[in-house]
C-alpha positions, -999 to +999 in steps of 0.1 A: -415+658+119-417+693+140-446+705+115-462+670+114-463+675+156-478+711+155-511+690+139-509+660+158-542+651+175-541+666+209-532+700+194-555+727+197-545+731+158-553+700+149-586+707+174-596+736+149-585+718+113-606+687+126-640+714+131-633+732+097-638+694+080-664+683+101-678+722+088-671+710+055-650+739+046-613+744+031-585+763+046-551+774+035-529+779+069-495+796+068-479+790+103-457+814+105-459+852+104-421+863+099-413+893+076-403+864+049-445+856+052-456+893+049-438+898+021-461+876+003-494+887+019-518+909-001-547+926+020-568+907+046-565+919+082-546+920+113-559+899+144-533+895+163-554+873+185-549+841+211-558+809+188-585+788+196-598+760+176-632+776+174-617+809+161-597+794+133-632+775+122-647+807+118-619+825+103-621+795+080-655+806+065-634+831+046-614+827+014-584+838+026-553+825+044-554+822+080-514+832+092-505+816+125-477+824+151-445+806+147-459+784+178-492+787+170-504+802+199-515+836+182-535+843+149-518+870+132-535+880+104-571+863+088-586+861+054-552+872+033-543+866-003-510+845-008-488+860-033-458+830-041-439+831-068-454+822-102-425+804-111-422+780-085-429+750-100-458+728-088-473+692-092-507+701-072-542+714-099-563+728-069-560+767-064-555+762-030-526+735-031-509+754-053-507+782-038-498+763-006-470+744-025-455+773-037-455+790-008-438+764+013-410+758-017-404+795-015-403+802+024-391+781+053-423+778+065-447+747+070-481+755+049-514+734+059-541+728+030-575+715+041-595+706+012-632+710+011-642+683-015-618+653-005-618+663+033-577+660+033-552+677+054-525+678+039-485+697+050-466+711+032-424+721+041-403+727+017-399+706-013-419+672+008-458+672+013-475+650+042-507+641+036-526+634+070-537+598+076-569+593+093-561+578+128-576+541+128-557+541+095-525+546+112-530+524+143-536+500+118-503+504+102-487+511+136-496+476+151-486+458+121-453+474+114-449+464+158-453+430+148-426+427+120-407+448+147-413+420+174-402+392+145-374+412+135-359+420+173-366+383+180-345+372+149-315+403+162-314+386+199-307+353+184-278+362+160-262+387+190-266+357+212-249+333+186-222+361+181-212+367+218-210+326+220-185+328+190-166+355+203-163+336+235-149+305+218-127+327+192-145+316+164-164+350+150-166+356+109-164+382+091-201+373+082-213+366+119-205+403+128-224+419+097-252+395+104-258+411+136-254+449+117-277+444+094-302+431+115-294+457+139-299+484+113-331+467+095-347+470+131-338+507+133-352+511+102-385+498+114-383+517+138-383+549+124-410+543+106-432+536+137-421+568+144-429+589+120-465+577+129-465+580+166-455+617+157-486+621+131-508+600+162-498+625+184-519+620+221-534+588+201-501+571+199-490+567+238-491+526+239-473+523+200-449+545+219-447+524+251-444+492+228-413+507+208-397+518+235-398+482+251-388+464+216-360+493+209-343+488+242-304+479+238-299+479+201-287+515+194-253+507+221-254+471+207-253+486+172-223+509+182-205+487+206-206+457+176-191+482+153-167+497+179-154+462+186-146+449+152-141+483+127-106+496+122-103+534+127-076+555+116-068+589+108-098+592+077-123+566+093-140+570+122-169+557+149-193+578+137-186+580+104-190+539+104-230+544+118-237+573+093-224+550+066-241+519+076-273+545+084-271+557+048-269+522+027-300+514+004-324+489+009-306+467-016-273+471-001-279+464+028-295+428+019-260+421+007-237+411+035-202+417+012-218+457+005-222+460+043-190+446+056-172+466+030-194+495+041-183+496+075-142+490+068-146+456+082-111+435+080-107+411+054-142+423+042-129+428+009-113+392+006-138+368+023-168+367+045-156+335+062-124+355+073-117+353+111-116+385+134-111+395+168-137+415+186-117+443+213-144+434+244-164+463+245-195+448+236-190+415+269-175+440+291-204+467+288-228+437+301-210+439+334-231+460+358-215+490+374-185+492+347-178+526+335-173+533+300-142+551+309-129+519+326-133+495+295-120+517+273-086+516+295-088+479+298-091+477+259-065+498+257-042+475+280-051+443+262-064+448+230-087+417+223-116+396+241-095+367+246-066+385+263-090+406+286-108+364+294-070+355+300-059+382+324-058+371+360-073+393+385-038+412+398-037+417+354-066+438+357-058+452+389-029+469+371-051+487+352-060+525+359-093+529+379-101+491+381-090+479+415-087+446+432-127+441+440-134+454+402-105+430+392-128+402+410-157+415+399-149+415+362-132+384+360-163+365+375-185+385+353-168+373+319-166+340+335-208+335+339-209+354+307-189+334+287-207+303+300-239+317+299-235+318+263-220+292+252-253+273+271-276+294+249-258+285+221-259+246+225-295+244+243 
């Protein structure tokens, strides 16, 4: 994503790969001028000059490679031969993508092809290479992937509505809580997508950003507070290690409800879906304004589930480190509207 940002439109790079097209020319950019880079330079000349978009465009007119700064801010050396490795292996059949494939597979360096003929920009780093989307293309794609976002984040705030009416009535499944993780994580997964383009979109891409960062609101602490409240750690199985598995799951796998609740270490996951379980109250008590995380972990700690934090009387949680008698109040009244808050969603 860093190299795809260096050529996002806005960039004075991207200012001076957009002139060498409209030129009709080619370019092979190396950006990047460690000792790893010269080692693989043959002849051309030092610059050592401040980039500008109109100098690249005329280095351009040259065969050779152009060699960028690390930032791009400098041109360090103009019209040089690329020596790679021969046997590098390569899937591209133009000289120049080649050469800029093997170069990027050999150094840790992000390599940018501009191709004369087809009038594509394409990156290379490392073993991946991005070709450059035109930018009505990728609005395009932007805008529609926002709408199955908006569906999808509409379909999340109904199941996480239905769950915290369920926990409130001590009636949550095995299957209601993975319902709301998969959702959660099929809406993440959207998500990046939509980013990936808004990086490639660059000053183009301020409203898609705007727009995700409305939809996206909530559901990365939803995601982890669902998980904190129903997973099991111990001393192998952790918080984090829950996301990163339920981050990592296939397309497939994640479709399946029985692969994700096993996934995640959920309890009786491996016997039935329909099995009941307990959230802690992380998840209700983090909707109370002004409650520090600190705080409901200790009140977790003192209780162990929802229903005995709904229970407590206020002088309960007044015994509770760093609560208080007018937090007492105020988080007993606050589960109290909650709770039927909820359960009216649920039945309206």
């Amino acid at each position: 994503m860093g190299a795809l940002a260096t050529v996002a439109p806005g960039t004075q790079l991207r200012e001076g790969i957009d002139r060498i097209l409209q030129a009709n020319m080619g370019a092979l950019i190396v950006v990047g001028d460690g000792p790893e880079v010269l080692n693989i330079c043959s002849g051309g000349f030092l610059l050592d000059a401040a980039f500008s978009p109109q100098r690249l465009s005329e280095l351009a007119k040259m065969d050779g490679a152009v060699i960028l700064a690390t930032d791009a801010s400098r041109i360090a050396r103009a019209n040089v031969h690329l020596v790679p490795n021969p046997n590098v292996p390569t899937s591209e059949t133009g000289t120049r993508h080649r050469t800029a494939e093997r170069v990027a597979r050999s150094i840790d360096v992000p390599v940018i092809s501009v191709s004369e003929d087809m009038s594509i920009i394409a990156v290379y780093v490392g073993d991946q290479k991005h070709p450059l989307e035109t930018i009505p293309r990728l609005l395009v794609r932007a805008n529609q992937a926002l709408q199955t976002l908006e569906r999808y984040r509409t379909r999340l705030d109904n199941v996480a509505a239905s769950l915290s009416a369920l926990e409130v009535e001590d009636l949550v499944t095995v299957r209601d809580v993975v319902s709301v993780l998969q959702r959660t994580e099929m809406v993440r997964r959207i998500a990046d997508e939509i980013g990936g383009d808004i990086v490639q979109l660059g000053v183009d891409g301020r409203l898609v950003k705007l727009q995700l960062e409305e939809l996206m609101g909530g559901v990365e602490d939803d995601r982890r507070l669902v998980i904190l409240d129903y997973f099991h750690p111990d001393t192998g199985w952790h918080l984090d290690q829950a996301l990163r598995s339920l981050g990592g799951m296939g397309t497939e796998e994640l479709l399946d409800l029985k692969a994700v609740a096993t996934t995640l270490h959920l309890p009786g996951s491996l016997v039935d879906l329909e099995a009941s379980v307990q959230p802690r109250g992380y998840r209700l008590l983090s909707r109370i304004p002004r409650l520090p995380e600190s705080v409901i972990e200790r009140i977790v700690g003192r209780f162990g589930t929802l229903q005995k934090i709904m229970r407590a009387t206020v002088d309960d949680l007044d015994d509770v480190t760093g609560v208080g008698g007018s937090r007492a109040r105020a988080i007993k009244e606050g589960l109290s509207r909650l709770a039927e808050t909820s359960i009216l969603d649920r039945y309206s």
